[in-house]
C-alpha positions in Angstrom: 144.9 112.0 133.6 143.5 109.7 131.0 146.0 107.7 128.9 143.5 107.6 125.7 140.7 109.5 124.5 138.1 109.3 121.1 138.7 112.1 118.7 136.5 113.6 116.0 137.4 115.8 113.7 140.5 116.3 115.6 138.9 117.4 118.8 138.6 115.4 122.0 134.9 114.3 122.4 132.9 111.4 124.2 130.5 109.1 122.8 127.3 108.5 123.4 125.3 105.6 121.7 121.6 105.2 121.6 119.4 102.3 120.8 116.1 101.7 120.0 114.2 99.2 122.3 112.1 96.4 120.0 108.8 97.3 119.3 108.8 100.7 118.2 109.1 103.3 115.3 112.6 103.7 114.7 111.6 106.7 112.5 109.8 107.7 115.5 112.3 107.4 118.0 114.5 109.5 116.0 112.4 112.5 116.0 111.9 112.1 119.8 116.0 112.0 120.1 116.3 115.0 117.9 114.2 117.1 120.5 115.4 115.8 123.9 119.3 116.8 122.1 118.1 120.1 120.9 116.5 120.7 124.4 120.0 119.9 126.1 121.9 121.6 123.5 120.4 125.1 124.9 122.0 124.5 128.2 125.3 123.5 127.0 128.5 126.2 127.2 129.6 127.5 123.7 132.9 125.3 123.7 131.0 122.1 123.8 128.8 120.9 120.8 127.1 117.8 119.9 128.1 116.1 116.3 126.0 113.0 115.1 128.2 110.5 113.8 125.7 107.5 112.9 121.9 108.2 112.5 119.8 104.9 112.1 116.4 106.2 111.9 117.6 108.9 109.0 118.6 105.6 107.1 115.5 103.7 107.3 113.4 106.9 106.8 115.6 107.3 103.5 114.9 103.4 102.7 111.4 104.1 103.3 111.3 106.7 100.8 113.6 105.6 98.3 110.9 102.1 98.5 107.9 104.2 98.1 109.7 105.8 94.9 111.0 102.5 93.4 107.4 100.6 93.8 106.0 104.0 91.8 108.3 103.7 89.4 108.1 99.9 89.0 104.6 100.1 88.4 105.6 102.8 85.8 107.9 100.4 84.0 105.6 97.9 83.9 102.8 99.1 82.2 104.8 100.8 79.7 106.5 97.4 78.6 103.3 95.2 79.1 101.2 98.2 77.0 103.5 97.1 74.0 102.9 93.2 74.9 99.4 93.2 75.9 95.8 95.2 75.9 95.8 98.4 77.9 93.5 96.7 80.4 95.6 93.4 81.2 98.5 95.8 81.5 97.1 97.7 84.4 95.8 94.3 85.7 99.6 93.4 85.9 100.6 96.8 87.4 97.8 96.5 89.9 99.5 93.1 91.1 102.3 95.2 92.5 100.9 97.2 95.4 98.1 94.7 96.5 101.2 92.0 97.1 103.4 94.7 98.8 100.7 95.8 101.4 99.8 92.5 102.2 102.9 91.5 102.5 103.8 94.7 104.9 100.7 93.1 106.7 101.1 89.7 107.5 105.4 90.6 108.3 103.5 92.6 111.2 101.2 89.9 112.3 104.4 88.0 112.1 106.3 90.4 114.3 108.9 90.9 111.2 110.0 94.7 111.6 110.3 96.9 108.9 113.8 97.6 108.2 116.4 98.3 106.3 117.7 94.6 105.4 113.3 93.8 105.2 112.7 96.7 102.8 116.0 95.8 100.9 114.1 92.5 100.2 111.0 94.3 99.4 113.0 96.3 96.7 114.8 93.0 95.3 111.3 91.4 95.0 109.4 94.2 93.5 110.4 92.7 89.8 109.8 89.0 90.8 106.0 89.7 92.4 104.8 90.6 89.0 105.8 87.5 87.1 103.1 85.6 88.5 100.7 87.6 87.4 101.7 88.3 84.1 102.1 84.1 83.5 98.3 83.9 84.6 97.7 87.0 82.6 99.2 85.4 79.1 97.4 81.9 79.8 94.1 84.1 80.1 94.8 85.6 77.1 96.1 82.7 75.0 93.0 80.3 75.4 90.1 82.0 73.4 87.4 81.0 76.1 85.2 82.5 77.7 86.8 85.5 79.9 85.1 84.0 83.0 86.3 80.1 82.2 89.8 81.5 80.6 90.2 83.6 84.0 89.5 80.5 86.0 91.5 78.0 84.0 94.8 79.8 83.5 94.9 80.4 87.3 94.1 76.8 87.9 96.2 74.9 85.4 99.6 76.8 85.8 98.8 76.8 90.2 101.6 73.8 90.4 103.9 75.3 88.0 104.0 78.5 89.7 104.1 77.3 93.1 106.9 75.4 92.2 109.0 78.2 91.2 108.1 80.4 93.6 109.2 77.8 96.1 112.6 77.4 94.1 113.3 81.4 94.3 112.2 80.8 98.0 114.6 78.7 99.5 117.9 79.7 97.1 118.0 82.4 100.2 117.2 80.5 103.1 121.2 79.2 103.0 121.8 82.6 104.6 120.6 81.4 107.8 123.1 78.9 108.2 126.0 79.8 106.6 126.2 82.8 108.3 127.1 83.8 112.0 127.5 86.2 114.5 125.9 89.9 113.3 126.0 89.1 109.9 123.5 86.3 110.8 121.3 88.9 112.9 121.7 91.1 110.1 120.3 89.1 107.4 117.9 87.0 109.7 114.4 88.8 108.3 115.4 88.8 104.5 114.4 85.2 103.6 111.7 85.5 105.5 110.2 88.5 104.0 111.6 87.9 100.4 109.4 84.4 100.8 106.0 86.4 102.4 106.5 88.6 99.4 106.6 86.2 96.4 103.8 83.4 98.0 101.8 86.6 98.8 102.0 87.4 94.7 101.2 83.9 94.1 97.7 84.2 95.8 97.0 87.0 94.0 97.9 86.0 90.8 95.2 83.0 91.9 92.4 84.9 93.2 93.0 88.5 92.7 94.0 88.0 88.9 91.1 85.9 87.7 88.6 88.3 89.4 90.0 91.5 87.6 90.2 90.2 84.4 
């Protein structure tokens, strides 16, 4: 007889834990666990069910949505506040700023073989305020000068580039610390966020340069 057993919900069950293998859709994977468990739950006798205790791939496919609602709805924000600040026009500009950064940035963490996560989209969410500023600096130099649009578009980009580099690369490496402060799974936990956070805000900065200057 066995001198312990796991319990849940008060009834003697058995544990079984699954894990995804790298490389592959944890959303995905999910789906294809729900049908192989539904397949063997057919077969099992009435006096034994099966009771998901943890489900991953449900929590990044939440994160996944609750990011897609949060980018519409900073875009949202942003052209309301800039429409009270700014011209309609350089108020979309802004807003535009927003998903062009995120996709590329989704983009090159793929090249980069940075997964897309819960702790990754995390950082997406916390950036999504700070990838806009860049744009909006280049935005307010444009409009300040009185030039011409084409030599105001291209000055403002060019005369704040150091300035913004600068503090792009200050919000940059405040999170790098993480790395090696940290240990054991909260280090493997956390390893992706400075990496992405950082892909995110220099993505923004080249589009503030290039991008920017060619919408305006």
């Amino acid at each position: 007889e066995p001198d312990s057993y796991i319990t849940n919900n008060g009834k003697k069950a058995i544990i079984l834990s699954m894990e995804m293998r790298e490389g592959h859709n944890i959303v995905r994977y999910g789906k294809e666990v729900d049908e192989v468990l539904r397949a063997f739950e057919r077969d099992l006798p009435e006096s034994v069910s099966i009771r998901r205790i943890a489900d991953q791939p449900k929590v990044v496919g939440d994160s996944v949505s609750s990011f897609v609602r949060d980018l519409f709805v900073s875009i949202v924000v942003v052209i309301l506040v800039m429409m009270v600040l700014f011209p309609f026009r350089s108020a979309l500009v802004a807003a535009t700023s927003i998903p062009i950064s995120v996709f590329i940035s989704i983009g090159v963490m793929y090249a980069c073989g940075i997964p897309l996560n819960t702790v990754t989209l995390a950082a997406l969410i916390v950036v999504l305020g700070m990838i806009v500023d860049n744009s909006i600096i280049v935005i307010d130099a444009y409009l300040d000068k009185g030039y011409s649009r084409w030599y105001a578009a291209v000055y403002s980009a060019k005369n704040y580039f150091s300035s913004i580099l600068l503090a792009t690369l200050c919000i940059c490496v405040i999170f790098f610390p993480l790395l090696f402060t940290m240990t054991g799974q909260m280090l493997d936990f956390v390893t992706f966020f400075p990496w992405t956070l950082s892909i995110s805000l220099m993505v923004s900065l080249a589009v503030a340069m290039v991008f920017i200057p060619l919408l305006e």
